[in-house]
LOSEVO-567283 format. One record per residue (C-alpha): x, y, z. Coordinates in steps of 0.05 Angstrom, whole numbers, plus 5000, padded with zeros to 4 digits. Each point is the difference from the previous one (the first is absolute). Layout:
# residues N
XYZ;...
//
This chain:
# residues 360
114283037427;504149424998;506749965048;507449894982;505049815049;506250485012;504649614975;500050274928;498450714978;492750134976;494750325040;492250055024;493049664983;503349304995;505149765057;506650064981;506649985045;502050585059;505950494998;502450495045;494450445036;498650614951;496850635029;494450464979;503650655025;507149954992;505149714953;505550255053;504249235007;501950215071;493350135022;496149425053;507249554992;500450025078;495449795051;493950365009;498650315061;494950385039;492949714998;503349514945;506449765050;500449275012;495749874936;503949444970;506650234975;503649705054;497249234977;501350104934;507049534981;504349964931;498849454960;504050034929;497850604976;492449965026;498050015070;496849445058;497250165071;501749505055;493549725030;502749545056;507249925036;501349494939;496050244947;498650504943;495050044951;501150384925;496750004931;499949244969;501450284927;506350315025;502749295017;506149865037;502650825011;506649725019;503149535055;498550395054;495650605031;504250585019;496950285063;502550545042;506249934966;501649275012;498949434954;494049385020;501849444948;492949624973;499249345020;493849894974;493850204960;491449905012;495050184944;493050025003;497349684927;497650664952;503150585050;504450454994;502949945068;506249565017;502349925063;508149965020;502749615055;508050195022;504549875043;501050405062;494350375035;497950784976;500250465058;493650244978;494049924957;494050254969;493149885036;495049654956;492750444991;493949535008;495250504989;494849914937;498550755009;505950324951;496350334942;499950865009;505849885057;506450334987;506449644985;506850124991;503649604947;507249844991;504249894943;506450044951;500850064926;499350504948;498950815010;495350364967;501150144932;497450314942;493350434996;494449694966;495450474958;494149824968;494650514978;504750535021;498949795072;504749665052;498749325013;505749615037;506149864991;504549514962;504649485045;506250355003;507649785018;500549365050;504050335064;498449405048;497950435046;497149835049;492850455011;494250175037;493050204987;492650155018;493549764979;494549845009;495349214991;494950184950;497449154987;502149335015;500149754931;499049204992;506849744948;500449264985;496649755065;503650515050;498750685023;504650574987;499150675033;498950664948;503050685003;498550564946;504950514971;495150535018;500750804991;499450415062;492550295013;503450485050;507250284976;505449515049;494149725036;504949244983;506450314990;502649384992;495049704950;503749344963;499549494952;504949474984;504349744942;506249484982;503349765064;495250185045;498349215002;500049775072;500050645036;494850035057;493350435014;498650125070;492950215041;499250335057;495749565052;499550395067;505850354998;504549414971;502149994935;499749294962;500549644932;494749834964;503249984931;505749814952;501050484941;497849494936;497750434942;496950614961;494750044948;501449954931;499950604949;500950014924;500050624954;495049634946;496649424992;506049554987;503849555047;506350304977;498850725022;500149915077;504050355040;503050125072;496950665032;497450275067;493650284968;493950445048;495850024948;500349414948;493950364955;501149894925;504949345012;497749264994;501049505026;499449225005;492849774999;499149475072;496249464966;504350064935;507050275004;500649994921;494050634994;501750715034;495450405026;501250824993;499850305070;494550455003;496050465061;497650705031;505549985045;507749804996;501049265007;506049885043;504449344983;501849645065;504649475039;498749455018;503749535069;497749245025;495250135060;503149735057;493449885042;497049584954;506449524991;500150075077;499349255025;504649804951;505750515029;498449865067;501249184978;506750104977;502750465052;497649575051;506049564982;496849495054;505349575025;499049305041;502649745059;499949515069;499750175069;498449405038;493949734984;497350524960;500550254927;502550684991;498150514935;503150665005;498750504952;498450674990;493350335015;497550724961;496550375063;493250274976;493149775008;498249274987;494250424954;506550184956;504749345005;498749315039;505549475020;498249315021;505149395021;496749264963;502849405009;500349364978;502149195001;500049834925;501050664968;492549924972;495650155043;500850645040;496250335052;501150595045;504949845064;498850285072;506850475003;503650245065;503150744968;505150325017;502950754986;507249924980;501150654983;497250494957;503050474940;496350584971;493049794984;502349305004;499649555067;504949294997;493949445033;503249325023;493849664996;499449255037;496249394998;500549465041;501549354955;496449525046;501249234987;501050164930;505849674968;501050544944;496450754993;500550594944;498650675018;498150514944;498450734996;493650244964;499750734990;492950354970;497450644990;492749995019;
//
């Protein structure tokens, strides 16, 4: 199935654009519009900020990080009620994931999973967009539903990682629409439609829940074998539809099987973008004291296995090689610690300090 990003209004094996979270059980608007509590309390709500009519999750004191293909949601992230003006932007080439720098400092923010262990764990995902709408029939059976009315709303749901699916050179984490094999065994069962761009999906890693994804797309589904039949739909079982072929979006293919063939959302995987976050947010900043060079920036605490930072220097700004650092704990935020990190500039008439951030 191909994927459409949730910007637009069609729906399952091809990615298309995320609306607000749809659920399997209920079409009630009021119902999951608060923060989830119980075994489910703390499980991202509270990082989720306004941004236009989509959402973004603050990753850092100074930044937040959204859906690319929403673009600039407005001129600032509402969080907790008060407004954090963008000051600047940081893509990674091919990703959906942009990262926001404001102004001011977020009294919270989401911790960052670094796990490579997601698929068959339970998430919750959060969105805002459309309700349900319309019933879809085919064969006399229940499908799905159509996209209904956009409410903005904003919405939670549960899921669970079925794949991490490979999409123009990045990894995006899968949920499926599924039915229930036990009556309310996921009461909460969700997929995703227009406006749901941007929202996050949270793991739970030893007790903590964290983001490992930013709501991106859907599959694709068309009612024939036409590009001009597709459609926007939560669909559990997509049997008797088509849609795009992978290696040639101009055939269909008629979706066929035993069993029902869920359609299912799509969010960037955080973990595997994870040196690349951990870059920006660093936000390393130089300085003097004395003799010595100072970078301070900020450090994700987790296992060098899941992140590594190391200080390089240079005298020409060509050659670089790794520099023999005095650290120093500045403070520390949430998962993050600030590191003053120094290096003692010698006889050296000029020095350049710079960060490098992998994921090995």
């Amino acid at each position: 199935m191909k994927k459409f990003p949730l910007l637009i209004g069609i729906c399952c094996l091809a990615l298309l654009p995320a609306s607000a979270v749809i659920l399997l059980d209920t079409a009630d608007p009021a119902v999951n519009t608060t923060a989830p509590s119980g075994n489910l309390a703390n499980s991202g709500w509270q990082y989720q900020g306004g941004w236009g009519g989509n959402l973004g999750t603050p990753v850092s004191p100074n930044f937040f990080i959204s859906a690319a293909h929403i673009g600039q949601g407005d001129y600032a992230l509402v969080f907790q009620n008060v407004s954090y003006p963008v000051i600047g932007s940081f893509s990674s080439p091919g990703s959906d994931l942009l990262i926001w720098k404001v102004a001011g400092s977020f009294p919270q923010f989401a911790p960052l999973f670094t796990g490579r262990d997601e698929v068959g764990q339970h998430l919750v995902v959060i969105g805002r967009g459309t309700r349900r709408g319309a019933e879809i029939i085919l064969d006399g059976t229940l499908r799905g539903w159509q996209w209904g009315d956009d409410d903005s709303a904003r919405r939670w749901g549960e899921n669970d990682v079925s794949s991490i699916v490979r999409y123009q050179g990045h990894d995006l984490i899968k949920a499926d629409f599924d039915q229930h094999v036990v009556p309310n065994d996921h009461p909460n069962e969700a997929h995703l439609s227009r406006g749901d761009s941007g929202g996050g999906v949270f793991l739970n890693s030893g007790g903590v829940w964290k983001l490992d994804g930013i709501n991106f797309s859907v599959d694709d589904l068309f009612s024939a074998p036409m590009s001009n039949s597709d459609f926007a739909a939560a669909v559990f079982d997509a049997r008797g539809f088509y849609t795009q072929d992978d290696n040639d979006p101009s055939m269909f293919v008629q979706i066929s099987g035993p069993k029902p063939v869920p359609t299912g959302f799509y969010a960037s995987r955080i973990c595997s973008e994870l040196a690349w976050i951990c870059s920006v947010i660093a936000d390393p900043q130089p300085g003097y004291e004395g003799n010595q060079a100072t970078l301070t920036f900020w450090r994700l605490v987790a296992s060098p296995n899941d992140i590594a930072y190391e200080v390089k220097q240079s005298t020409d700004l060509v050659s670089w090689s790794p520099a023999t650092t005095q650290e120093e704990i500045v403070s520390t935020a949430g998962d993050l610690e600030l590191v003053k990190a120094k290096v003692d500039a010698g006889t050296s008439d000029r020095l350049f300090l710079r960060l490098s951030v992998t994921r090995p």
